[in-house]
N, CA, C and O of each residue as an XYZ file, in Angstrom:
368
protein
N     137.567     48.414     58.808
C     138.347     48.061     57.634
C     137.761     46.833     56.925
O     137.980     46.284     55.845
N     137.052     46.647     57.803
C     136.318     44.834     56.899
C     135.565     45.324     55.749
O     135.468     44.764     54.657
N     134.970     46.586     56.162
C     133.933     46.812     54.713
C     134.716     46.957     53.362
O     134.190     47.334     52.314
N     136.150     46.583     53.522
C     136.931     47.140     52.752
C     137.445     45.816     52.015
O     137.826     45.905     50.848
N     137.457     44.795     52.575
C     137.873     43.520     52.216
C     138.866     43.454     53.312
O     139.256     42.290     53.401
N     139.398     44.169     54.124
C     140.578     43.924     54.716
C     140.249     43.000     56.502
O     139.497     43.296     57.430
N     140.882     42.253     56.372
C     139.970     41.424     57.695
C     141.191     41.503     58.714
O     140.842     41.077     59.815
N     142.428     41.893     58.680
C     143.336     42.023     59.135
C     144.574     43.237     58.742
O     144.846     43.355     57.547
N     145.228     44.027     59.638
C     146.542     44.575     58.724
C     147.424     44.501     60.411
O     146.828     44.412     61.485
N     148.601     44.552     60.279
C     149.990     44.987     61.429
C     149.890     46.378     61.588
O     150.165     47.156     60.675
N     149.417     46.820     62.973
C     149.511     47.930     63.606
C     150.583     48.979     63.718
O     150.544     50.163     64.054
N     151.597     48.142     63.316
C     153.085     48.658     63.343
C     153.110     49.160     61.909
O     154.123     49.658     61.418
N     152.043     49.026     61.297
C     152.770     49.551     59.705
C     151.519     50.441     59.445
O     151.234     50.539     58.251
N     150.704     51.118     60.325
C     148.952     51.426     60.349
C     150.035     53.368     60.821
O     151.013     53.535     61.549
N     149.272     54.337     60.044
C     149.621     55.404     60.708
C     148.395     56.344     60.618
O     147.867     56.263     59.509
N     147.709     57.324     61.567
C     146.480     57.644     61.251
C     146.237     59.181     62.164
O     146.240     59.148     63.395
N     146.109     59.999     61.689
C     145.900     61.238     61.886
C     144.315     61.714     61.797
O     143.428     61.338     61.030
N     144.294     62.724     62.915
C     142.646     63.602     62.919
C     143.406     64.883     62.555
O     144.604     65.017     62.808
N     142.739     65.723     62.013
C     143.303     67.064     61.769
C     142.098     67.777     62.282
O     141.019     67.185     62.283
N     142.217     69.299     62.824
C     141.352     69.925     63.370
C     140.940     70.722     62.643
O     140.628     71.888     62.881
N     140.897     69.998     61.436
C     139.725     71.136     60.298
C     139.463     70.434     59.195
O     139.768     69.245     59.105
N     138.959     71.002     58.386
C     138.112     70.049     57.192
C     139.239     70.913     56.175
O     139.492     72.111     56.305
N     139.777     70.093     55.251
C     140.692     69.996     54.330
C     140.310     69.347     53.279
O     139.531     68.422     53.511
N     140.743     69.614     51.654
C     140.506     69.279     50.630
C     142.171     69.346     49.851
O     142.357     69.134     48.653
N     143.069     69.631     50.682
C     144.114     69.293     49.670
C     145.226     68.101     49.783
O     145.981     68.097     50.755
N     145.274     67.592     49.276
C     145.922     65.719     49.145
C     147.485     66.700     50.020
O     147.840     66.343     51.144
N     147.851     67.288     49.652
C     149.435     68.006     50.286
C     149.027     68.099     51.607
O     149.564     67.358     52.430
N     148.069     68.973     51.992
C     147.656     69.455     53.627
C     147.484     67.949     54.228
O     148.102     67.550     55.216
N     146.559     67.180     53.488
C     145.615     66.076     54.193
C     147.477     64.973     54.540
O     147.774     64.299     55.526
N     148.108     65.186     53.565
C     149.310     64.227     53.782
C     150.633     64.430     54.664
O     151.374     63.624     55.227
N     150.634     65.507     54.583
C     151.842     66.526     55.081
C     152.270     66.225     56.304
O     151.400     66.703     57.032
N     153.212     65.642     57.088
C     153.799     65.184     58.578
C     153.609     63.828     58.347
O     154.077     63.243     59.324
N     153.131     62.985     57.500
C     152.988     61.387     57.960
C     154.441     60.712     56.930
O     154.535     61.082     55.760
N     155.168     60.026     57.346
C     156.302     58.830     56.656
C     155.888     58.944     55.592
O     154.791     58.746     55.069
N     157.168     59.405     55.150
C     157.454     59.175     53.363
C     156.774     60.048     52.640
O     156.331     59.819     51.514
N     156.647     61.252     53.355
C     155.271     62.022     52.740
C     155.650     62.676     51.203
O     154.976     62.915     50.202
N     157.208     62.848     51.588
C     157.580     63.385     50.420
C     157.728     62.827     49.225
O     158.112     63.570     48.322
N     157.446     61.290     48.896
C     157.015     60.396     48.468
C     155.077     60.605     47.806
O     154.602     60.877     46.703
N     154.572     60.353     48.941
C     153.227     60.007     48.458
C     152.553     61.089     48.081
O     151.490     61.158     47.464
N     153.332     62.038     48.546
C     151.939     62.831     48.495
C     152.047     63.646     46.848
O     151.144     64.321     46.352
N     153.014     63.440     46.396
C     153.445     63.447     44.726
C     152.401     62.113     43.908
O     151.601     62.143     42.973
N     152.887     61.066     44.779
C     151.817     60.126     43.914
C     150.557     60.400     44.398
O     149.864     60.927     43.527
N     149.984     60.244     45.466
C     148.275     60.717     45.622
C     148.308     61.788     45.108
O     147.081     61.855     45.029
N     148.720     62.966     44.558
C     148.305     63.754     44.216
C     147.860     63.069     42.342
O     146.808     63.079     41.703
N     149.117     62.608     42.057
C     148.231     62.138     40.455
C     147.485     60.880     40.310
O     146.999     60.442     39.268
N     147.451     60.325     41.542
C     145.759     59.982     41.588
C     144.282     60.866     41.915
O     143.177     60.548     41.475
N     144.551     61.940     42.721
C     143.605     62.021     42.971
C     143.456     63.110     42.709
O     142.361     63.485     43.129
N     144.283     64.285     41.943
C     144.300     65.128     41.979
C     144.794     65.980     43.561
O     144.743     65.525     44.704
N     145.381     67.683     42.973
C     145.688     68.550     43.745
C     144.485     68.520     44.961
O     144.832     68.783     46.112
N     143.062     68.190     44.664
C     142.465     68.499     45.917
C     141.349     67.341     45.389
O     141.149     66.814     44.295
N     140.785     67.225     46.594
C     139.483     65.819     46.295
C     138.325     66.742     46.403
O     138.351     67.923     46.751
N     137.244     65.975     46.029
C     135.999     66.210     45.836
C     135.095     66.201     47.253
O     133.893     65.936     47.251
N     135.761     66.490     48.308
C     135.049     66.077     49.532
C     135.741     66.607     50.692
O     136.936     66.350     50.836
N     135.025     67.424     51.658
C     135.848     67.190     52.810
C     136.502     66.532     53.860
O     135.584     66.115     54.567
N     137.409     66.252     54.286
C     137.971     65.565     54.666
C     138.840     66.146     56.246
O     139.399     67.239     56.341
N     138.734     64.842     57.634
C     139.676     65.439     58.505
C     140.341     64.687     59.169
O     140.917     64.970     60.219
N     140.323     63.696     58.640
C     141.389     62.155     59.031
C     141.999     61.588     57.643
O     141.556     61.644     56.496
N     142.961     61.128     58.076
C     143.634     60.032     57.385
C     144.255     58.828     57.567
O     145.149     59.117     58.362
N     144.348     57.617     57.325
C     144.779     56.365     57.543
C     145.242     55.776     56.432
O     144.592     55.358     55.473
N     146.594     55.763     56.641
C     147.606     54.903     56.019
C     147.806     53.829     56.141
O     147.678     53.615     57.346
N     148.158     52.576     55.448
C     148.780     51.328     55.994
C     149.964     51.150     54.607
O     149.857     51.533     53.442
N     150.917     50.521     55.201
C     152.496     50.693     55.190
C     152.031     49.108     54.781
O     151.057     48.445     55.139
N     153.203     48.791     53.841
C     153.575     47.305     53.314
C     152.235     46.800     52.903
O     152.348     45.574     52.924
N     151.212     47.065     52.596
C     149.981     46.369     52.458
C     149.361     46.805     50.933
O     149.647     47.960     50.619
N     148.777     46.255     50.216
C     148.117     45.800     48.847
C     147.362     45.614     49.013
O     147.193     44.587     49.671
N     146.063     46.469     48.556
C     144.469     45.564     47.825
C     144.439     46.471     46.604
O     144.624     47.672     46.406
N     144.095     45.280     45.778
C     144.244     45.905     44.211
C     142.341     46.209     43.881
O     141.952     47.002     43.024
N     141.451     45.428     44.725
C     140.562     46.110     44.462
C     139.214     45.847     45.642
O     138.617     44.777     45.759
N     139.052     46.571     46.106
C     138.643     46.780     47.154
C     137.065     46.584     46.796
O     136.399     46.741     45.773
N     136.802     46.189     48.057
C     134.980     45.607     48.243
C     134.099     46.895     47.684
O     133.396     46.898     46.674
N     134.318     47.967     48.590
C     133.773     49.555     48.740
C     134.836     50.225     48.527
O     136.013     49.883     48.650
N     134.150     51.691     48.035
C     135.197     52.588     47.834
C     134.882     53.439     49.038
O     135.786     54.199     49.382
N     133.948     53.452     49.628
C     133.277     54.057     50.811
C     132.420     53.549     51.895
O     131.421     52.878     51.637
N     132.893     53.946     53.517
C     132.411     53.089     54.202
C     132.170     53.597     55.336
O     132.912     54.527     55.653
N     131.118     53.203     56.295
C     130.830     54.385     57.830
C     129.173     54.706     57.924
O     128.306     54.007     57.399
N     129.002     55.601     58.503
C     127.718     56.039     58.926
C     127.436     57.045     58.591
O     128.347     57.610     57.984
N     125.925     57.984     58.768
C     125.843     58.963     58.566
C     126.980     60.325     59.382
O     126.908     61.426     58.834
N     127.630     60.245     60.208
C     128.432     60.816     60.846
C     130.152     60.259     60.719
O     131.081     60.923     61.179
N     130.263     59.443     60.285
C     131.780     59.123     59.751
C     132.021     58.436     58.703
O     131.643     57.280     58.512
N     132.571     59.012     58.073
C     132.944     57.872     56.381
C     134.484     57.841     56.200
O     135.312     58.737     56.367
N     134.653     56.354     55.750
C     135.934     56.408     55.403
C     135.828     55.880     53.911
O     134.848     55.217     53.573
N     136.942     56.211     52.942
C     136.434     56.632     51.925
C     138.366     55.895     51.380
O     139.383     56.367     51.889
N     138.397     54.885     50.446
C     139.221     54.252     49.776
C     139.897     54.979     48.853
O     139.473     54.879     47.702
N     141.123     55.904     49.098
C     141.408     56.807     47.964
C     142.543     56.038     46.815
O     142.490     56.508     45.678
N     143.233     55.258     46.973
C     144.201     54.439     46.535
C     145.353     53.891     47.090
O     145.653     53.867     48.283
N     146.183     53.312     45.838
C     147.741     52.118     46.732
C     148.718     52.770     46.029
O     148.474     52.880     44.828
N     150.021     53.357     46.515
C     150.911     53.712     46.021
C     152.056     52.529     46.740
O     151.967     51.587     47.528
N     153.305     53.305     45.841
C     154.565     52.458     46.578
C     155.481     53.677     47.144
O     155.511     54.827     46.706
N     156.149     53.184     48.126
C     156.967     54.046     48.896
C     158.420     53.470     49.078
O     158.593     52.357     49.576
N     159.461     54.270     48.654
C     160.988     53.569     49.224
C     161.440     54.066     50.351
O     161.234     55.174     50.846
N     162.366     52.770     50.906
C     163.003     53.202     52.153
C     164.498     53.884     51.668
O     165.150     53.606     50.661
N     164.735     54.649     52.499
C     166.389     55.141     52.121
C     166.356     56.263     51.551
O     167.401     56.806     51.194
């Protein structure tokens, strides 16, 4: 997460899924994680119905803000993690 600017976040607010297949739709990639019924309306009009890339993890962080991030992409030839955006989420 450092390549990201982030040098710290609370584990308790961190949620992070592997999925056992390569996925391209912001609904599939979001679907079972908190508040989904929430975000995955807003990531979708960020990023559109499906991204430009395959994808088989995801990592969330809860209560946390960066308005503009170091990289938008980050990892090795064998894993990338990839900065898709910041939404807001309500409780209740």
């Amino acid at each position: 997460m450092r390549d990201f600017g982030i040098p710290s976040y609370d584990e308790d607010f961190r949620e992070a899924e592997r999925l056992g297949c390569l996925e391209r739709s912001i609904r599939a990639l979001l679907r079972g994680f908190s508040y989904d019924a929430q975000i995955i309306e807003k990531f979708a009009a960020i990023c559109g119905e499906q991204i430009a890339f395959d994808a088989n993890a995801v990592v969330l962080l809860y209560n946390f803000r960066i308005e503009n991030p170091q990289v938008i992409s980050a990892g090795t030839d064998a894993v990338q993690l990839r900065y898709m955006g910041v939404t807001d989420y309500y409780l209740g």
